[in-house]
BAKOLLUM-166530 format. One record per residue: residue in three letters; x, y, z of N, C-alpha, C in turn. Coordinates in steps of 0.2 Angstrom, whole numbers, padded with zeros to 4 digits, always signed. Atoms other than C-alpha are relative to their C-alpha. Layout:
ALAXYZXYZXYZ ...
END
This chain:
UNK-0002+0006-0003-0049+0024-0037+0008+0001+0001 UNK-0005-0004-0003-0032+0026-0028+0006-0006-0005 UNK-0004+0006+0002-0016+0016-0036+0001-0006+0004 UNK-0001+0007-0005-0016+0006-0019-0003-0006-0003 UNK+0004+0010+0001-0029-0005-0025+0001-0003-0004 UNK-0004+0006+0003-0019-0012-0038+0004-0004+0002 UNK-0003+0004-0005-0005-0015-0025-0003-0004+0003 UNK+0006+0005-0006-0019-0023-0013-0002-0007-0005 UNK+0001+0005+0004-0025-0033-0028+0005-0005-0001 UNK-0004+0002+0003-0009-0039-0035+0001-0005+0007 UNK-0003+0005-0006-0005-0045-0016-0004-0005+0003 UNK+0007+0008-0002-0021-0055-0011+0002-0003-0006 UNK+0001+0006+0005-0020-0064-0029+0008-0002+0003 UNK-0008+0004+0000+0000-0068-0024-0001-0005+0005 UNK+0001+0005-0008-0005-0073-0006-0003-0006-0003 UNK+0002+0006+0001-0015-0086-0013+0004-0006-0003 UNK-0007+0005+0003+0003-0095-0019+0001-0002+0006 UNK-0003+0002-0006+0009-0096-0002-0004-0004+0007 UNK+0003+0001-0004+0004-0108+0012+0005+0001+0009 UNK-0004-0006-0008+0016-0096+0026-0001+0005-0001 UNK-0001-0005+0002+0016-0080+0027+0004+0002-0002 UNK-0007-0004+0006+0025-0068+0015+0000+0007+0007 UNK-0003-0008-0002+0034-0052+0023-0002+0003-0005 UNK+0004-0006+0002+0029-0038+0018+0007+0002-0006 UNK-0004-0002+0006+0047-0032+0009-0001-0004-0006 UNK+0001+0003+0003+0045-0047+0002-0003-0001-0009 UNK+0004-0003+0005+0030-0041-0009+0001+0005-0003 UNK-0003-0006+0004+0038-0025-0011+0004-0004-0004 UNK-0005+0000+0006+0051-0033-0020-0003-0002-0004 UNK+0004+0003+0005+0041-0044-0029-0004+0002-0006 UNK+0002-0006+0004+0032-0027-0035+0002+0004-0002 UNK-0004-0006+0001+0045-0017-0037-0002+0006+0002 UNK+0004-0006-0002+0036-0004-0027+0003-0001+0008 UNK-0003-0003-0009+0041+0005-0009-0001-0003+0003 UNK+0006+0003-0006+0039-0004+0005-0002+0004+0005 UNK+0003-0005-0005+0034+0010+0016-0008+0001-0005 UNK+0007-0001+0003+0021+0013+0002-0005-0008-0001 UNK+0003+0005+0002+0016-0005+0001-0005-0003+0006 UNK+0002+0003-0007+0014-0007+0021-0008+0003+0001 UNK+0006-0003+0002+0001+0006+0018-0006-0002-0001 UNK+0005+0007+0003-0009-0006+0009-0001-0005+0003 UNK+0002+0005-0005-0007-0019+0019-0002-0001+0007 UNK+0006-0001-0006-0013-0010+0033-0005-0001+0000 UNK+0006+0002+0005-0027-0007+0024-0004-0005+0001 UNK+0001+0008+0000-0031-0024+0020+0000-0006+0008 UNK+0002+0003-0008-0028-0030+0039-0005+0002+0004 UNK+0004-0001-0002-0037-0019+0046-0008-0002-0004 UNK+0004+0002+0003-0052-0023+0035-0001-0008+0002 UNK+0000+0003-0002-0049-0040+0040-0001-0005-0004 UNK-0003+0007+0004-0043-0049+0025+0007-0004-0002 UNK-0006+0003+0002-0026-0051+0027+0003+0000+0009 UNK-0001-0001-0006-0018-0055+0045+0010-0001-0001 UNK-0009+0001-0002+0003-0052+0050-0001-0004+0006 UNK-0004+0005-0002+0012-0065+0059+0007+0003+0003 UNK-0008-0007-0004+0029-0055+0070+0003-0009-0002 UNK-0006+0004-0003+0043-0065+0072+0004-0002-0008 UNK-0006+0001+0008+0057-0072+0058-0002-0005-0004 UNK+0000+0003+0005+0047-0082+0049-0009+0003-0002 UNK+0007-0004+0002+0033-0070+0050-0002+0004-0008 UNK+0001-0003+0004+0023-0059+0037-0008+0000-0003 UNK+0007-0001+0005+0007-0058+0027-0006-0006-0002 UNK+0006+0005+0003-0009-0070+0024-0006+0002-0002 UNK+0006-0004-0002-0025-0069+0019-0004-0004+0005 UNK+0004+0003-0005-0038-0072+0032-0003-0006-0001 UNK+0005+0006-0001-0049-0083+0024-0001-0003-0007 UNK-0002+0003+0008-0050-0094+0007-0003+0007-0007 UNK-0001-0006+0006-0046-0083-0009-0010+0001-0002 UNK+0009-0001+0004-0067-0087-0016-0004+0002+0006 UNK+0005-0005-0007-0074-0077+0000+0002+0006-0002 UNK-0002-0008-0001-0064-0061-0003+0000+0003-0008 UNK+0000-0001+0004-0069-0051-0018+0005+0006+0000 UNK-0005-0007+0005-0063-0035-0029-0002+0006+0003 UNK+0003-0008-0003-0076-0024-0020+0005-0002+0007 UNK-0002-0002-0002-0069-0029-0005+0006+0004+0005 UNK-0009-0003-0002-0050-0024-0007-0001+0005-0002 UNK+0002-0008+0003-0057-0008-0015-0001+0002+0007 UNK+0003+0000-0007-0067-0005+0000+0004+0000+0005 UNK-0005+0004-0004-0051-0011+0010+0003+0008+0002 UNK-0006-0006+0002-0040+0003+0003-0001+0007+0000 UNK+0004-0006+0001-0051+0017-0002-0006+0002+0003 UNK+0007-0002-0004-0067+0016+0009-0004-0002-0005 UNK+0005+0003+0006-0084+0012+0004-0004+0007+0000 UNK+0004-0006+0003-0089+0030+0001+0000-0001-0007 UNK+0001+0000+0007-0097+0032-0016+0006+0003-0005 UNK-0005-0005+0004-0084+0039-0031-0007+0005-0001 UNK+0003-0009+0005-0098+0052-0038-0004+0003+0009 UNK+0003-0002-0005-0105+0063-0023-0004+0009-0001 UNK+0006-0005+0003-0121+0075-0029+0001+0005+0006 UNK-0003-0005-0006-0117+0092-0022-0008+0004-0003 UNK+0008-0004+0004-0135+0098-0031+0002+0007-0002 UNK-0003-0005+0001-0128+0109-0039-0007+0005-0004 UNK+0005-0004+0001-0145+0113-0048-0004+0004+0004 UNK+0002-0007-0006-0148+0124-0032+0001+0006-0001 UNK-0005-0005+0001-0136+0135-0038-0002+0006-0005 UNK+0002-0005+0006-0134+0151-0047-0006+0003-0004 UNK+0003-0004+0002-0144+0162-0056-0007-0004-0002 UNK+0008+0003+0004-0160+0151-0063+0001-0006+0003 UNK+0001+0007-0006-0158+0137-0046-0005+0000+0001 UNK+0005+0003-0004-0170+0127-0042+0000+0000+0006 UNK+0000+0001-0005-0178+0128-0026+0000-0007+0004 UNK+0000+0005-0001-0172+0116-0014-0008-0005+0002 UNK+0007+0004-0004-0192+0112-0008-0002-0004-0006 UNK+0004+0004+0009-0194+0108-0029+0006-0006+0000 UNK-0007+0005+0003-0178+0095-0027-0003-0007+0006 UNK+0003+0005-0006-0188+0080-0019+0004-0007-0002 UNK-0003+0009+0002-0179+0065-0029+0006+0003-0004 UNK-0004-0001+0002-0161+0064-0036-0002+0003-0008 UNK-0001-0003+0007-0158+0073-0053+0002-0006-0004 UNK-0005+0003+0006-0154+0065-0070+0006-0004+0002 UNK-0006+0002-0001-0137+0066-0068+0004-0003+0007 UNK-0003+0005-0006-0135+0059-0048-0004-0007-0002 UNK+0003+0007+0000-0148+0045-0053+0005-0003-0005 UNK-0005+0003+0003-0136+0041-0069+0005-0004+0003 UNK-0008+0000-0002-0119+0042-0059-0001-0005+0007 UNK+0000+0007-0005-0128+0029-0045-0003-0004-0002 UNK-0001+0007+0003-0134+0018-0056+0007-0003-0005 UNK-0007+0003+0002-0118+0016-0064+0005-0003+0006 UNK-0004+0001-0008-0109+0016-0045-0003-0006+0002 UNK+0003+0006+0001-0121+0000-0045+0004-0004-0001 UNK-0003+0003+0006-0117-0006-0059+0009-0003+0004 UNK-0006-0001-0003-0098-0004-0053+0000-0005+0005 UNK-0001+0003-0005-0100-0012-0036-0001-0007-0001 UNK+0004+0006+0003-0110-0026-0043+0006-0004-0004 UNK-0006+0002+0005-0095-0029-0056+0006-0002+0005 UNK-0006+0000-0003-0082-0029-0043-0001-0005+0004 UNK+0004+0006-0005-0092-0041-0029-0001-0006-0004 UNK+0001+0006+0003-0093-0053-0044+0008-0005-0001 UNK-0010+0002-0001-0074-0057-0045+0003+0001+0007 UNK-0002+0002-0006-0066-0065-0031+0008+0001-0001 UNK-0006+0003+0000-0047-0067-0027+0003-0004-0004 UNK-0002+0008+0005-0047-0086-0034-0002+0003-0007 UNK+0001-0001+0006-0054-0079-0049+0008+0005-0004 UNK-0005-0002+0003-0042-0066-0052+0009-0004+0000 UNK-0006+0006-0004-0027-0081-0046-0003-0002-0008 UNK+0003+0006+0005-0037-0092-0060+0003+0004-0006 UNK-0002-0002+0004-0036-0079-0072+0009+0002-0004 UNK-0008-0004+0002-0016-0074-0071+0004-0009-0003 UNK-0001+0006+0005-0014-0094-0076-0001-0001-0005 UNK+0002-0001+0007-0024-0091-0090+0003+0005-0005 UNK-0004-0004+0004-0015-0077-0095+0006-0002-0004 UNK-0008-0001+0001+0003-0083-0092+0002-0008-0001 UNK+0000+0005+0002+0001-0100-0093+0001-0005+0009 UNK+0002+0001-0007-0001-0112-0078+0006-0004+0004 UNK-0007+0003-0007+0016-0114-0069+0002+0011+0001 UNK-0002-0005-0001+0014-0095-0067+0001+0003+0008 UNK+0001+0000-0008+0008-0094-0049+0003-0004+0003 UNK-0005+0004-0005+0018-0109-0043+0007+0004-0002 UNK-0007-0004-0001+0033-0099-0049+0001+0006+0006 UNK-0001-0002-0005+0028-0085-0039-0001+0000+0006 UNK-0001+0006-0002+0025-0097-0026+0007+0000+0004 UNK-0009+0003-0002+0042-0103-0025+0005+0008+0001 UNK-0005-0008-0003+0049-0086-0027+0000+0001+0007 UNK+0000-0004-0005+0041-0079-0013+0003-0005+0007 UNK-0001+0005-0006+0044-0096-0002+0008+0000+0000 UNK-0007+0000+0001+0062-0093-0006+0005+0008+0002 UNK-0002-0003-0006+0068-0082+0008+0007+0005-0002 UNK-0008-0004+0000+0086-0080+0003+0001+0004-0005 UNK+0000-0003+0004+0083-0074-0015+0002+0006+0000 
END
């Protein structure tokens, strides 16, 4: 998984402070991370079709649509694509004592392992929304955490 999708994350759960859009540098600073590298992400995320820019000087960043529709898989998904991480090159074909491909009629052990775990994974990830992650950083930080950044980000001149 790429480090984008913890930028990606970090900025769907922040959008959810804001009822205007954030600028993009914005969030870079916010992040203390590039903004070239952050617009990256938030291409990403737009074209996916969870986050929509706004032009103009009061423009910037939203998400499409309420934080508890848009999960963890799909900012993964967003960022990184939804190809699988493990991808079975059957390797048991190979080399000196391979198996014939005609005798390889169902995944091996180790692909059936690495796709029910890649399940498992997806399953975990689709089960956590936005607002959960938003809910969570309350609980962490305590609950004027997200209204602070909030008020950060709606404070333009900062």
């Amino acid at each position: 998984m790429s480090g984008g999708v913890e930028w990606a994350l970090h900025c769907c759960t922040v959008l959810t402070t804001s009822s205007e859009p954030v600028p993009a540098a914005r969030l870079a600073e916010l992040h203390d991370v590039s903004g070239s590298y952050l617009a990256k992400q938030l291409q990403a995320l737009a074209r996916a079709g969870l986050i929509h820019s706004t032009q103009g000087k009061s423009g910037g960043y939203a998400l499409t649509r309420p934080p508890e529709t848009i999960t963890v898989l799909d900012v993964v998904q967003a960022v990184d694509g939804p190809a699988p991480a493990f991808v079975c090159t059957e390797i048991r074909q190979r080399g000196p004592l391979a198996t014939p491909a005609a005798a390889c009629t169902t995944p091996c052990a180790i692909a059936r392992t690495m796709g029910a775990a890649e399940s498992a994974w997806r399953a975990s990830l689709a089960a956590v929304t936005i607002a959960d992650l938003a809910r969570d950083v309350e609980a962490d930080y305590g609950p004027q955490a997200m209204a602070g950044i909030g008020n950060w980000l709606a404070d333009r001149d900062s």
